[in-house]
C-alpha positions in Angstrom: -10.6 16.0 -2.6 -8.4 17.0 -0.2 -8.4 15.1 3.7 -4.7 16.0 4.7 -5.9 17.5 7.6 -7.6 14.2 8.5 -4.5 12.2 7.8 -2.2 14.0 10.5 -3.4 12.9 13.8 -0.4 14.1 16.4 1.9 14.5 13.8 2.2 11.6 12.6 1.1 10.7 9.1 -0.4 7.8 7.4 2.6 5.6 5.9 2.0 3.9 2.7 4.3 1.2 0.9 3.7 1.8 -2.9 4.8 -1.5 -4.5 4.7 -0.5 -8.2 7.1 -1.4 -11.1 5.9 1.2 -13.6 7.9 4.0 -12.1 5.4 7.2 -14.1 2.8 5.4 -12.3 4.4 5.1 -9.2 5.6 8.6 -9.5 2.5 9.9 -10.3 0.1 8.3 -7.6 2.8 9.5 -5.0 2.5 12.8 -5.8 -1.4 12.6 -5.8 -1.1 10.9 -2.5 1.9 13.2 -0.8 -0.5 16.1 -2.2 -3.4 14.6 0.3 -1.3 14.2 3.2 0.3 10.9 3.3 3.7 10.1 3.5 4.4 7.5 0.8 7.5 5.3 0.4 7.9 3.8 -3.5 9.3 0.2 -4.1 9.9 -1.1 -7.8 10.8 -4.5 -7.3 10.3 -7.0 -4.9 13.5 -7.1 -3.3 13.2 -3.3 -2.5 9.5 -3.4 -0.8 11.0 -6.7 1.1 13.9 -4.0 2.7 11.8 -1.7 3.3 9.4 -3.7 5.2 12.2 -5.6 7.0 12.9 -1.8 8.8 10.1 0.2 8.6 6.8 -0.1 9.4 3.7 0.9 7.2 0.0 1.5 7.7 -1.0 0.1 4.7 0.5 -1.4 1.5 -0.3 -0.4 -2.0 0.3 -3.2 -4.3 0.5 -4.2 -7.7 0.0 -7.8 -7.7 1.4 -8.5 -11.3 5.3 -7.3 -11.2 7.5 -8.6 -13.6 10.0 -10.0 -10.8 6.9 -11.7 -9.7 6.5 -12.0 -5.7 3.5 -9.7 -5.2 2.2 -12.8 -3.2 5.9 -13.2 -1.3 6.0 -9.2 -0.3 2.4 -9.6 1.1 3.0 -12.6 2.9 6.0 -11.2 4.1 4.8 -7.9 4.8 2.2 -10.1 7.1 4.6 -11.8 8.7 6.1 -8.4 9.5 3.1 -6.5 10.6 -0.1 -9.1 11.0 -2.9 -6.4 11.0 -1.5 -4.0 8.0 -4.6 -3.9 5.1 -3.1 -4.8 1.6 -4.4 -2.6 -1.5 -4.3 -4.5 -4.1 -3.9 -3.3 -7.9 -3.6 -4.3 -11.2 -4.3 -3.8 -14.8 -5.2 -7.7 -15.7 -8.5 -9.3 -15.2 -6.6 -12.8 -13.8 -8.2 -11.9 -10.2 -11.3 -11.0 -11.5 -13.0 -14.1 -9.5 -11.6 -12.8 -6.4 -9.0 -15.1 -5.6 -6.6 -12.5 -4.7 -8.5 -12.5 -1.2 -7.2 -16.5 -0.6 -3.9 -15.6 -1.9 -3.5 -12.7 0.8 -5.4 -12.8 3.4 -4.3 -9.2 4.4 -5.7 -7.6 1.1 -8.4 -5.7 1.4 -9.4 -4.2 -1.8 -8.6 -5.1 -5.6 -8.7 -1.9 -7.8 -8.3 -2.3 -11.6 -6.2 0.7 -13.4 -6.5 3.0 -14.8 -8.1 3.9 -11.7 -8.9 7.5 -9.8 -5.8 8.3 -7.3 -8.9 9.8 -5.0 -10.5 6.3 -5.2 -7.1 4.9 -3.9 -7.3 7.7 -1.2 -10.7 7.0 -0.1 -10.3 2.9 -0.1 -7.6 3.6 2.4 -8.9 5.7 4.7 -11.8 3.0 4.8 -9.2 0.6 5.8 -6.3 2.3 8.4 -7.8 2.6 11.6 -7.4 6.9 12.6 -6.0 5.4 15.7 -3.7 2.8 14.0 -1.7 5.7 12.0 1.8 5.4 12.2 3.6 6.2 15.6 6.5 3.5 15.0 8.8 3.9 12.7 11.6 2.1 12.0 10.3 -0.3 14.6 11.7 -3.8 13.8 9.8 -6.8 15.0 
Protein backbone atom coordinates (compact mmCIF):
# COMPACT_ATOMS: atom_id res chain seq x y z
CA UNK A 1 0.00 0.00 0.00
CA UNK A 2 1.56 2.83 -1.08
CA UNK A 3 -0.49 6.69 -0.97
CA UNK A 4 2.74 8.90 -1.02
CA UNK A 5 1.48 10.62 -3.72
CA UNK A 6 -1.67 11.39 -1.72
CA UNK A 7 0.35 12.58 1.19
CA UNK A 8 2.16 15.51 -0.65
CA UNK A 9 -0.28 18.15 -1.32
CA UNK A 10 1.93 21.43 -2.47
CA UNK A 11 4.84 20.09 -1.18
CA UNK A 12 4.28 19.83 1.91
CA UNK A 13 4.00 16.50 3.67
CA UNK A 14 2.01 15.06 6.49
CA UNK A 15 4.09 15.52 9.84
CA UNK A 16 3.85 12.86 12.40
CA UNK A 17 5.21 12.98 16.09
CA UNK A 18 6.11 9.27 16.83
CA UNK A 19 6.10 9.04 20.73
CA UNK A 20 7.60 5.57 21.15
CA UNK A 21 10.20 4.31 23.80
CA UNK A 22 10.97 0.99 22.16
CA UNK A 23 13.46 2.48 19.68
CA UNK A 24 13.35 -1.01 16.96
CA UNK A 25 9.84 -0.22 17.02
CA UNK A 26 10.10 3.28 16.59
CA UNK A 27 12.70 2.74 13.98
CA UNK A 28 10.91 0.42 12.23
CA UNK A 29 7.29 2.10 11.88
CA UNK A 30 9.30 5.23 10.72
CA UNK A 31 10.72 3.70 7.99
CA UNK A 32 7.28 1.97 7.03
CA UNK A 33 5.81 5.41 7.26
CA UNK A 34 8.80 7.64 5.51
CA UNK A 35 8.46 4.75 2.84
CA UNK A 36 4.59 5.97 2.32
CA UNK A 37 5.28 9.50 2.19
CA UNK A 38 5.21 11.03 5.53
CA UNK A 39 7.66 12.92 7.17
CA UNK A 40 7.99 11.45 10.64
CA UNK A 41 9.85 12.94 13.67
CA UNK A 42 10.72 10.10 16.62
CA UNK A 43 10.53 10.96 20.37
CA UNK A 44 11.68 8.36 23.11
CA UNK A 45 10.82 9.95 26.21
CA UNK A 46 8.53 12.37 27.32
CA UNK A 47 10.75 15.23 27.73
CA UNK A 48 11.84 14.85 24.05
CA UNK A 49 8.13 14.76 22.34
CA UNK A 50 7.40 17.86 24.96
CA UNK A 51 10.60 19.83 22.88
CA UNK A 52 9.54 18.97 19.99
CA UNK A 53 6.10 19.99 20.26
CA UNK A 54 7.12 23.28 22.13
CA UNK A 55 8.78 24.23 18.35
CA UNK A 56 7.29 22.43 15.79
CA UNK A 57 4.14 21.69 14.74
CA UNK A 58 2.63 18.18 13.78
CA UNK A 59 -0.43 16.93 11.93
CA UNK A 60 -0.91 14.16 14.01
CA UNK A 61 0.62 12.45 17.03
CA UNK A 62 1.45 8.77 17.23
CA UNK A 63 1.49 7.70 20.73
CA UNK A 64 2.35 5.04 22.96
CA UNK A 65 0.33 5.65 25.99
CA UNK A 66 2.34 3.28 28.32
CA UNK A 67 6.09 4.83 28.48
CA UNK A 68 8.20 3.95 31.16
CA UNK A 69 8.79 7.81 32.09
CA UNK A 70 5.15 7.80 32.22
CA UNK A 71 3.39 11.16 30.86
CA UNK A 72 1.71 9.85 27.74
CA UNK A 73 -1.37 11.68 29.31
CA UNK A 74 1.06 15.00 30.03
CA UNK A 75 2.55 14.99 26.19
CA UNK A 76 -1.16 14.78 24.86
CA UNK A 77 -2.41 17.35 26.99
CA UNK A 78 0.31 19.35 26.24
CA UNK A 79 0.49 18.62 22.73
CA UNK A 80 -3.36 20.06 22.98
CA UNK A 81 -2.48 22.84 24.61
CA UNK A 82 -0.05 23.43 21.76
CA UNK A 83 -2.18 22.68 18.79
CA UNK A 84 -6.07 22.18 19.97
CA UNK A 85 -7.28 20.35 16.71
CA UNK A 86 -4.21 17.80 16.22
CA UNK A 87 -5.84 13.96 16.27
CA UNK A 88 -3.87 11.73 18.84
CA UNK A 89 -3.13 7.96 17.73
CA UNK A 90 -3.00 6.18 20.44
CA UNK A 91 -1.01 2.79 20.92
CA UNK A 92 -0.14 0.26 23.14
CA UNK A 93 0.63 -3.32 23.84
CA UNK A 94 -1.54 -3.63 27.34
CA UNK A 95 -5.18 -4.21 27.52
CA UNK A 96 -5.55 -1.32 30.66
CA UNK A 97 -7.57 0.86 28.05
CA UNK A 98 -9.42 -1.84 26.82
CA UNK A 99 -12.83 -0.09 28.20
CA UNK A 100 -12.04 2.88 26.29
CA UNK A 101 -11.09 5.30 28.77
CA UNK A 102 -8.22 6.51 26.86
CA UNK A 103 -10.93 8.70 25.00
CA UNK A 104 -11.72 10.67 28.68
CA UNK A 105 -8.15 10.82 29.40
CA UNK A 106 -7.32 12.64 25.95
CA UNK A 107 -9.84 14.14 24.46
CA UNK A 108 -7.61 14.63 21.26
CA UNK A 109 -7.17 10.82 20.68
CA UNK A 110 -8.69 9.42 18.12
CA UNK A 111 -7.92 5.89 17.75
CA UNK A 112 -6.45 3.20 20.23
CA UNK A 113 -4.45 0.47 18.21
CA UNK A 114 -3.17 -2.64 20.10
CA UNK A 115 0.48 -3.99 18.85
CA UNK A 116 1.68 -5.84 17.29
CA UNK A 117 -0.31 -4.03 14.81
CA UNK A 118 0.01 -3.53 10.71
CA UNK A 119 2.18 -0.20 9.99
CA UNK A 120 -0.51 0.10 6.90
CA UNK A 121 -3.28 0.01 9.52
CA UNK A 122 -1.40 2.99 11.25
CA UNK A 123 -1.21 4.56 7.75
CA UNK A 124 -4.75 4.27 6.87
CA UNK A 125 -6.20 5.34 10.63
CA UNK A 126 -4.41 8.55 9.86
CA UNK A 127 -5.19 9.48 6.73
CA UNK A 128 -8.89 8.90 8.16
CA UNK A 129 -8.02 11.47 10.73
CA UNK A 130 -5.68 14.59 9.07
CA UNK A 131 -7.82 16.68 7.12
CA UNK A 132 -5.88 16.75 3.18
CA UNK A 133 -6.32 20.44 3.69
CA UNK A 134 -4.99 20.55 7.30
CA UNK A 135 -1.37 18.98 6.14
CA UNK A 136 1.41 20.75 7.39
CA UNK A 137 2.16 24.29 5.95
CA UNK A 138 3.69 25.60 9.39
CA UNK A 139 6.52 24.57 10.65
CA UNK A 140 8.30 25.54 13.33
CA UNK A 141 5.41 27.81 14.04
CA UNK A 142 5.36 28.57 17.77
CA UNK A 143 2.10 29.49 19.41
Amino acid sequence: MNYQNDRNYGGNLMRILLVQHNKGLSEMWSLFLRKQGLEVVQAFTQSQAVEQLMFDSFDALILDIVLPDGGAIAISDYATYRQPDVPIIAVTSSSFFSDGSIFELMPNAKSLMRTPLRPDDLVAVLEHYVPQDKKSSKRHEVA
